[in-house]
C-alpha positions in Angstrom: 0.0 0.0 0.0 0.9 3.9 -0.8 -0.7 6.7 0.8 -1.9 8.7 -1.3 -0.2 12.5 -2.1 -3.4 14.0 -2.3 -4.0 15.1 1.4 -7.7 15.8 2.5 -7.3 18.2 5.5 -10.8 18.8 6.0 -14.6 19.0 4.2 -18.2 20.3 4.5 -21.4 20.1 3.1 -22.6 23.4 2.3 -26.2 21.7 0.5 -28.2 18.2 1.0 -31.9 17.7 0.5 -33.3 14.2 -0.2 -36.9 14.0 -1.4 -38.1 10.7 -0.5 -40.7 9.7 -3.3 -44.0 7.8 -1.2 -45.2 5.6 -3.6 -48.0 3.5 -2.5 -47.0 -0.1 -1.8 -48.0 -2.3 0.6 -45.0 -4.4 2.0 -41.3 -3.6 1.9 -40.9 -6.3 -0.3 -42.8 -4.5 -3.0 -41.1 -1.4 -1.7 -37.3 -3.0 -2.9 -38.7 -4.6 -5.7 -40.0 -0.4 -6.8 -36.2 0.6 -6.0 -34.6 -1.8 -7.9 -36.7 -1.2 -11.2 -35.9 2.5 -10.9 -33.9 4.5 -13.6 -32.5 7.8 -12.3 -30.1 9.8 -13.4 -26.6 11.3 -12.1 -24.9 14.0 -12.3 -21.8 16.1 -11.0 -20.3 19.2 -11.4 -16.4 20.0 -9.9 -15.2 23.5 -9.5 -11.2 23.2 -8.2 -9.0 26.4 -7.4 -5.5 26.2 -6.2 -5.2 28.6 -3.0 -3.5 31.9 -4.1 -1.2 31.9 -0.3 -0.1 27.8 -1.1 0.5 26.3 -4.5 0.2 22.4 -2.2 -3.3 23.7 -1.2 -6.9 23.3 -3.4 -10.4 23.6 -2.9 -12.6 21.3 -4.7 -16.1 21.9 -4.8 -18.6 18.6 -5.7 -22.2 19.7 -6.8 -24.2 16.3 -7.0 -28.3 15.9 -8.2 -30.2 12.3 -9.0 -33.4 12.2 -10.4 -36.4 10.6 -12.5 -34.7 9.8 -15.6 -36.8 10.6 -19.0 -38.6 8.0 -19.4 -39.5 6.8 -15.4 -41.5 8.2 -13.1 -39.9 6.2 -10.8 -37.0 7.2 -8.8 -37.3 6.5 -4.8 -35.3 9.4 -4.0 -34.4 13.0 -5.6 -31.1 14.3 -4.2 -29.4 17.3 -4.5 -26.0 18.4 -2.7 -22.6 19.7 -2.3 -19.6 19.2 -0.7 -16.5 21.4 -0.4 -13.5 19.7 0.6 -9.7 21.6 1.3 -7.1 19.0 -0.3 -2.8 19.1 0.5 -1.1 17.9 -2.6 2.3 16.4 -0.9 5.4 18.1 -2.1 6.9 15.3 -3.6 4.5 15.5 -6.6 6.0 16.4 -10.0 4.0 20.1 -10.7 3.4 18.7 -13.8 1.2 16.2 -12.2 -1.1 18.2 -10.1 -3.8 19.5 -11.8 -4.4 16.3 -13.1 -4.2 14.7 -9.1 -6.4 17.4 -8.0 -9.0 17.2 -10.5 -9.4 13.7 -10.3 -9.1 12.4 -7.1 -10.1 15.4 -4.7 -13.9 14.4 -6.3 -13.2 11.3 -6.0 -12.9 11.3 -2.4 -16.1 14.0 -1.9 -18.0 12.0 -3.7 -17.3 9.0 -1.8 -18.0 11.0 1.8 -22.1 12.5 0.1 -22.3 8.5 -0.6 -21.9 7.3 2.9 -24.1 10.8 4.3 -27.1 9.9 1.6 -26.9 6.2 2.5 -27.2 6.8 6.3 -29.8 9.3 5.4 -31.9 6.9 2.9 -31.4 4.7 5.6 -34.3 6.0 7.7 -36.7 6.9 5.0 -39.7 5.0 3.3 -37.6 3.0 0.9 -34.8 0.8 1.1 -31.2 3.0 1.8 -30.3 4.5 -1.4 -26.6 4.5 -2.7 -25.5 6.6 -5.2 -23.3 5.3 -8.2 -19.9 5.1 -8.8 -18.5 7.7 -11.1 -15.0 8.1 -12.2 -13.6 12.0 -12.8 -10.6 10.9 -15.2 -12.2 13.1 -17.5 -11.9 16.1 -15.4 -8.1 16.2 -15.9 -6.9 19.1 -17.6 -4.6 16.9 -19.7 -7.7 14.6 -20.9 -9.4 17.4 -21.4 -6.5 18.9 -23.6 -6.1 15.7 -25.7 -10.2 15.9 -26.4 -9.9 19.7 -27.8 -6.9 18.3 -29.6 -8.9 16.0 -31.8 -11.9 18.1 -32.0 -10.1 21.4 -33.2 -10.0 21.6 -36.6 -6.8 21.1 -38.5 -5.6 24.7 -40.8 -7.7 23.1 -43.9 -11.1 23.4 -41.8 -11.8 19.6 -41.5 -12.0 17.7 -37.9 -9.4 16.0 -37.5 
């Protein structure tokens, strides 16, 4: 094992609401089996700024939401929060490599914490717990995002590349 060089020094939620939908069922089997057929969907939105007094020191800022996709009505809860979490980046790290560690990994780890804190929530509400999915942030790295521009910008002819 290798600790990670992305430090998380501290966190808050600044936002949670969770909307439990009350469906009428009768049993909490029929209650699960509701849950499992529902389609919701997920998304995110990550703001990161390096702190202007320490170039080792970033705020990342996790904006979450699930709801009724399209085409269901069915989704057993709608869920909308934030986290802000203060991240270290160790000073060992090549400064190459930062942005890239930061913008990856500091949601990463927020998003893990509004997991456990809507799970405990769900937990005592109408419905089974709720746990939101898994989601990986790889393509929040500036260099990812750098290679995508790079094969969408067209070439000095005018075609896509």
């Amino acid at each position: 094992m290798q600790l990670s060089p992305l430090i998380l020094k501290t966190y808050w939620v600044t936002n949670i609401s969770v909307k439990a939908a009350v469906p009428s069922f009768s049993s909490p089997q029929e209650a699960a089996q509701m849950l499992a057929a529902a389609k919701t969907d997920f998304s995110t939105k990550v703001q990161v700024a390096k702190s202007n007094e320490d170039p080792c020191i970033w705020k990342v800022t996790l904006q979450l939401g699930c709801r009724p996709s399209e085409n269901s009505s069915i989704c057993p809860y709608v869920v909308d929060a934030e986290l802000v979490g203060f991240f270290e980046v160790d000073k060992s790290v090549d400064e190459s490599k930062i942005d890239d560690l930061v913008a990856c990994n500091g949601p990463a780890v927020l998003l893990g914490a509004a997991r456990e804190l809507i799970l405990l929530i769900t937990g005592r509400g109408p419905l089974p717990p709720f746990t939101i999915p898994s989601a990986t942030f790889v393509d929040m790295c500036p260099s990812n995002r750098k290679k995508i521009d790079e094969k969408t910008r067209p070439d000095q002819v005018g075609h896509p590349r």
